[in-house]
N, C-alpha and C positions, 0 to 999 in steps of 0.2 A: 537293758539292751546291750550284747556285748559289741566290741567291736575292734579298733587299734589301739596300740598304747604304745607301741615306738616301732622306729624305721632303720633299718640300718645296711649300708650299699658297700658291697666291692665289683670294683675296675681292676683289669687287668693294666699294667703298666704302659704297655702297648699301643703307642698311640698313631692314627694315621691322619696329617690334618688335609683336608678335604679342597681345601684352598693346592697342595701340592697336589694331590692328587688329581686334580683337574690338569694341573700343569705337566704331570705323567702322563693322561690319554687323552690331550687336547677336546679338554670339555671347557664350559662355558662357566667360569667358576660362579658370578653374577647368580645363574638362573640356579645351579647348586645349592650354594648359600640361602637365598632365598627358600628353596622348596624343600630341600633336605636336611641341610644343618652345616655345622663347622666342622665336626672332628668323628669319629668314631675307634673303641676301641678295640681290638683282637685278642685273642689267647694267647701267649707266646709258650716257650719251651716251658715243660713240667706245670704245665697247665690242663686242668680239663671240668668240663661240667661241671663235677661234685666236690671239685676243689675251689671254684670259684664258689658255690654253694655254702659249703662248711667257712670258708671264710666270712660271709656274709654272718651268717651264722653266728661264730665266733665275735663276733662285732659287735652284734645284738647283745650277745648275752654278757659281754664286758663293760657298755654303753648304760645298758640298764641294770646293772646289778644283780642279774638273776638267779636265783637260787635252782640249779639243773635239777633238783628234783619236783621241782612244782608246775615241768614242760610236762605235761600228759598227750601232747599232741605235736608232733614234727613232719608236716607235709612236705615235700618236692612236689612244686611244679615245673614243669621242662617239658622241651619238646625236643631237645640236645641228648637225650638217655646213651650212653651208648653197651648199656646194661639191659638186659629183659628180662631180670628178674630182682634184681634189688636195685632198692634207687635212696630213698632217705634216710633208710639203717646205714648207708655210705656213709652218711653227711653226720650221723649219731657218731658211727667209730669214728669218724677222724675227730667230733668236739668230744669224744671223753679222753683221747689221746692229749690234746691238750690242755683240760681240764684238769689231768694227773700228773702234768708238768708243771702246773699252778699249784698241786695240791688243793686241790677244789672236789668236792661229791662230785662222781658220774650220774648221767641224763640215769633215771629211772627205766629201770627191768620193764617198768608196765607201760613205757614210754609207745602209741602207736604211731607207726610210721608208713601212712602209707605215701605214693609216687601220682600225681597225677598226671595225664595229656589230652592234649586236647590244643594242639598249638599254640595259639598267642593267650590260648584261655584257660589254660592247665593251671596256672597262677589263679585264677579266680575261682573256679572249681575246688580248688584247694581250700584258699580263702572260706568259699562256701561253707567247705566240711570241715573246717576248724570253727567258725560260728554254731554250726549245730555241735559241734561235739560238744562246747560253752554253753549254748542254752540247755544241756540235757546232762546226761552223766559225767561230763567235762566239769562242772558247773563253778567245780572248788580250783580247778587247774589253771593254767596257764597254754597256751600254744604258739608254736614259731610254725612260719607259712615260709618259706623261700624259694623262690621264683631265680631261677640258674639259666642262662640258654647264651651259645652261640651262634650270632647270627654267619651264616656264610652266604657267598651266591658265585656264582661262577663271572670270572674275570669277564671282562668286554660284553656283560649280560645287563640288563637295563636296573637290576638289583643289588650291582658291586658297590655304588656310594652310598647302599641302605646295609651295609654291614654292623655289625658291633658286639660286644662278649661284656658280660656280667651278671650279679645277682643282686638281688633286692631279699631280707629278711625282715619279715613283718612280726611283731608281736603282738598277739590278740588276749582280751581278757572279758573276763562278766562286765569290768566297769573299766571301761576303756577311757585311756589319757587321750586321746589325740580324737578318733572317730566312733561317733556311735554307725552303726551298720542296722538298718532294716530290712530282714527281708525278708517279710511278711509283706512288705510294698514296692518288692522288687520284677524285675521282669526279666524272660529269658525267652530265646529265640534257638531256633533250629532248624536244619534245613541240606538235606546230604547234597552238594553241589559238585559231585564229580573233579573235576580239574582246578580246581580254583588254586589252592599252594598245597602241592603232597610230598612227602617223604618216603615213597613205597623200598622195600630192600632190593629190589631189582637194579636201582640204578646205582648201590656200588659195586657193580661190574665194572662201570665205566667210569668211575671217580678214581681221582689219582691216591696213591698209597702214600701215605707220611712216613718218613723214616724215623719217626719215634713210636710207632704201632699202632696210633692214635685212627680215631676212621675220619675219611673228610666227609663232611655232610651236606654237600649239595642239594636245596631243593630242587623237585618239578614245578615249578610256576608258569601264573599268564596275569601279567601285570595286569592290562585294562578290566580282564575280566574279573580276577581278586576285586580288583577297586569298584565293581557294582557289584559286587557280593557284598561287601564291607558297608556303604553305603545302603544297602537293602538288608540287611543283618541289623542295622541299627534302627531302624526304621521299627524292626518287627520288636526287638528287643524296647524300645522305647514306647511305644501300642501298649506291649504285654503290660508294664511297670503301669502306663499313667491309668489303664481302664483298674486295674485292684488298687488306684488311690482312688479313683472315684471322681466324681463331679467334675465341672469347669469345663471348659475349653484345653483339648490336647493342647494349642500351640501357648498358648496364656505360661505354660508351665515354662516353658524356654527363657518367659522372660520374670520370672519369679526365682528360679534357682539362682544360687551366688556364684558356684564357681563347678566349672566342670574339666573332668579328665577322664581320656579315652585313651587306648590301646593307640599307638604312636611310633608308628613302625618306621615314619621319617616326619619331618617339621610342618608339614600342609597339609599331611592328612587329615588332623582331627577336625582339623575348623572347616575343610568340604565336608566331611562327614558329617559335623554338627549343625551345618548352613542344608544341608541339604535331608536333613530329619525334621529342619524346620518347616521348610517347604513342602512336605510329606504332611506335617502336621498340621498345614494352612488347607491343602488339599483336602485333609479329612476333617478339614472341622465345619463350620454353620457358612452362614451366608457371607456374614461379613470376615468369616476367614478366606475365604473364597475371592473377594471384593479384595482384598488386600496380596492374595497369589495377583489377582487380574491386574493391578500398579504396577506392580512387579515388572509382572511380564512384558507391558505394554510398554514400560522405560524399556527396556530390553531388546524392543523390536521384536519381542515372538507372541503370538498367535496364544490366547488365555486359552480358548479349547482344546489345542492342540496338547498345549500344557498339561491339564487336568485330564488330557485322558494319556499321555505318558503316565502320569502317576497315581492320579487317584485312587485309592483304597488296593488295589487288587496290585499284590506284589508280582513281580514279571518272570515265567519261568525259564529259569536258571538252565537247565537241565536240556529244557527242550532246546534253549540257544546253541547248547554245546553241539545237540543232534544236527541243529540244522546250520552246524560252520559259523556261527556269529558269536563264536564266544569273546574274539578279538575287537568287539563292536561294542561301544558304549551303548547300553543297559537304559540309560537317561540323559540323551543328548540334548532336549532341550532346558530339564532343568537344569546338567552342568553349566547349561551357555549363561543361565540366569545365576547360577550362584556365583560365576566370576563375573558376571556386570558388578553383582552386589557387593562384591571386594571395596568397591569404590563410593560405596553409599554411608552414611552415617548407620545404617541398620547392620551392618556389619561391622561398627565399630563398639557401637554398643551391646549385640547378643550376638555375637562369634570374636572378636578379636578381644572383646572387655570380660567374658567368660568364661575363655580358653586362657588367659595370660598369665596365670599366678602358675609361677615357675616355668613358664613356658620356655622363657629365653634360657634359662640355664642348660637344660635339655638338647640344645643344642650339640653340646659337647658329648654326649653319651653314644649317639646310633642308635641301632634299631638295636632293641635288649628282648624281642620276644615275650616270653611273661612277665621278664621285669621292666617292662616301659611302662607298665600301669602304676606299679607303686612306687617306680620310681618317679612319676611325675608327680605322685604325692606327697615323696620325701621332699622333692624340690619344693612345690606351693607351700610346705610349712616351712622349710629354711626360710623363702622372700620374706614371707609373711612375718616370720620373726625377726629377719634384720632388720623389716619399715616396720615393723612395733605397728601392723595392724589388727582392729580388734576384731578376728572372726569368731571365739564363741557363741554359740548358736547356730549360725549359718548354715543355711541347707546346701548341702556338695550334691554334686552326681559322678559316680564310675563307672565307665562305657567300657565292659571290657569286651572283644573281638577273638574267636579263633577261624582261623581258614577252615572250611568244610562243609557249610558254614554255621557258626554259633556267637550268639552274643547275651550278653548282661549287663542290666542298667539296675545298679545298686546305688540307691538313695541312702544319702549319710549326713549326719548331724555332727557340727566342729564341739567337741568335751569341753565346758570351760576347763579353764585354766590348762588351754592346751597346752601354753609357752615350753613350760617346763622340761614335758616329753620332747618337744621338737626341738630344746636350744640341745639336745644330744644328739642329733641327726648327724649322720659322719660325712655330710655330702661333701664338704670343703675338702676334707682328707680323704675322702675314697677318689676325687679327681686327681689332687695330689701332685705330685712331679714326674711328668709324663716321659717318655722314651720316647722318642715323634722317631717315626721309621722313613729313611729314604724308599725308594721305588724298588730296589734288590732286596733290601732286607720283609719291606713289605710284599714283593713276590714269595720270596723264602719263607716265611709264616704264611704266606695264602696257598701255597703249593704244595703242603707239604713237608718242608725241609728245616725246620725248626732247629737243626745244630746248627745252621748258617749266621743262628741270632744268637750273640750273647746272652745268656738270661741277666735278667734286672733281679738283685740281689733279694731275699726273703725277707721278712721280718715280721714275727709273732701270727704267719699263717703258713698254711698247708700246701704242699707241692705235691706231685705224681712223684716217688721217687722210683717206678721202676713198673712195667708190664711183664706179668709172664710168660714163658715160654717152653713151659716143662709137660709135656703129653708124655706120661709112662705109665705102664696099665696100673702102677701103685698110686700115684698122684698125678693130678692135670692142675694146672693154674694157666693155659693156654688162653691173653687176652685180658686175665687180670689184671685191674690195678691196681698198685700200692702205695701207699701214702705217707709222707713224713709231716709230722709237724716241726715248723724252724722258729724256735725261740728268739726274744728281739735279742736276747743277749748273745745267741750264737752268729746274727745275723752281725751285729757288732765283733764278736770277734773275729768272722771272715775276714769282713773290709780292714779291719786289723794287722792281720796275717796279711792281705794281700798288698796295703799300702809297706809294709816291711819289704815283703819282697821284692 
């Protein structure tokens, strides 16, 4: 069964800690902390998508030793493109560029590279079709999955503390180090929700222009009502998975898996989300699942009928809410009231807080990563897991992944013995690193646009934008391109050199 066999993260330098930044727009840092995290990072100068990508990337394949000709498979997931027609041949040229600065083989001529999207799910999707390429003609190869995206949200908007930039590179194999992956006993969800989070081209008309040519990418969002999409995406997506394993009690499964990770777009999401799949699942199952919603409820103060008919079996249309003006309206008012009593019960200490927790807390520091919040929460549970010397081979995982629009995937996974080995090379220590913490001007100046206003933090052994075109003649166009350099650690060394001289 193939699956993962190593992880490997890049962070932009860039950092905004979230504690300041409350103290820039007189927010409530307490309820921050709590719901959303400590830190997130941003792009800075000569940064972008495919270079945060190729970095990852490059990590991967110096981490694990990989032989570039035995990649037969190099996805892009993203939902940051700002290309429409090539996307991970980008992230190819820029690793044989510095592959032939190592003097190392270039990635393989037959290497496929396709781009996926699909928002926060394009990472999984990808994943996806890097597993079947391994189970089928793939079988002898190897494949890298990289998951790239910039989160942005418009200043003074309820989405600016859910920001963050980076990439997650996964390497997948027939006999995987770290995860087996089945998805033969996976589940998938779908459901076109109109408004939920869009990126349509119409709205950079009205987005501000970057003075390094770059495009700013502002979603169209609606908080409350994403968050019952999300919530009910999971629901559907976790149904699909448990009815093709078969037997038992849906909710029975919630408390039999070991460890779970979801799409994680800020700190509190996944464990409403997970607390509230549960309760979906108590809804749909037998008498005595039912018996056990009705405890619930009744510590709660709410109404067990009322309960079960918010939610039971029949998911709530999305669609028609938006037609009839409710889209700004909680979806499931009375079970969110019930899944925050539960915060405070021992049943949420043991299947939501003791389920969700394995690398939970490190996560903190990263933001919302888009595609890469899924593996990257996976990189994180095997670093913990390896510094407390826990034994999880064998243990049954689950990955919740989420895209706005709405779709989801619940991919059941088995821990590889002797995973140690793959996960003690996880770069996560060093891809957080030593941070650039930005004051409130510097952090406007990268959030606005204005990217010469920041120093850049010096290079070393990865890839930069070194330059966008601008040449439209009817001989040649490069109008919009990017170009790329790779910076060697040892030129990165000679700068700081040259510049501590002068």
């Amino acid at each position: 069964m193939p699956g993962i066999s190593g992880l490997a993260l890049y962070l932009p330098p860039y950092r905004v800690n979230l504690e300041d930044w409350c103290a820039w727009n007189d927010q409530p840092w307490d309820k921050i902390r709590k719901v959303v995290g400590r830190s997130f990072r941003m792009r800075g100068p000569e940064q972008s998508v495919y270079t945060l990508a190729a970095n990852a990337a490059w990590r991967l394949i110096q981490a694990y030793d990989l032989d570039p000709n035995d990649i037969g498979y190099l996805a892009l997931g993203t939902e940051s493109s700002s290309d429409n027609s090539a996307g991970a041949v980008i992230v190819k040229g820029m690793l044989d560029d510095a592959l032939a600065a190592h003097d190392m083989p270039l990635m393989s001529r037959e290497c496929e590279v396709p781009e996926y999207k699909h928002a926060c799910l394009g990472g999984v999707y990808a994943l996806k079709g890097a597993l079947r390429f391994l189970a089928t003609d793939g079988a002898a190869r190897k494949a890298i999955v990289v998951c790239s995206d910039i989160a942005e949200y418009e200043r003074g908007s309820s989405g600016e503390p859910t920001q963050g930039a980076g990439a997650v590179a996964m390497l997948l194999e027939a006999e995987p180090k770290l995860l087996h992956i089945d998805l033969s006993r996976s589940g998938s969800a779908s459901d076109y929700r109109m408004v939920d989070f869009r990126k349509p081209f119409a709205r950079f008309r009205d987005q501000p222009q970057r003075s390094d040519g770059q495009m700013q990418d502002l979603p169209v969002f609606n908080g409350r009502y994403s968050t019952s999409c999300y919530v009910d995406a999971t629901r559907a997506a976790m149904n699909a998975m448990l009815a093709r394993q078969g037997g038992g009690r849906r909710a029975d499964y919630f408390h039999a898996v070991d460890a779970v990770f979801m799409h994680r777009p800020y700190h509190r999401m996944p464990s409403a989300g997970w607390a509230m799949a549960y309760l979906f699942a108590l809804a749909d199952g037998d008498q005595d699942n039912r018996a056990e919603l009705a405890e619930y409820a009744r510590g709660a103060g709410i109404d067990p009928e009322a309960l079960l008919q918010e939610i039971a079996d029949i998911s709530p249309d999305m669609r028609a809410r938006v037609a009839a003006g409710e889209s700004g309206d909680d979806a499931f008012p009375l079970a969110g009231n019930l899944m925050r009593y539960l915060r405070k019960t021992e049943l949420w200490q043991n299947l939501v807080a003791g389920k969700l927790s394995l690398g939970s807390e490190m996560m903190r520091d990263l933001g919302n990563l888009y595609t890469a919040a899924l593996p990257a929460w996976l990189a994180a549970g095997f670093v913990q897991a390896h510094q407390e010397v826990l034994q999880l081979g064998g243990q049954q995982w689950l990955a919740l992944g989420y895209g706005s629009g709405d779709a989801a995937e619940a991919l059941p996974m088995r821990v590889a013995e002797g995973w140690e080995a793959a996960a003690s090379r996880i770069n996560f220590a060093e891809a957080l690193g030593a941070p650039v913490d930005l004051d409130a001007e510097q952090y406007a100046a990268l959030h606005d646009g204005h990217p010469a206003d920041v120093q850049p933090a010096p290079a070393s052994d990865e890839f930069v934008v070194d330059r966008i075109g601008d040449i439209d003649r009817p001989d040649f166009r490069d109008v919009g391109i990017e170009y790329y350099r790779y910076v060697p650690a040892s030129q990165a060394r000679q700068n700081a050199a040259h510049e501590a001289v002068g």
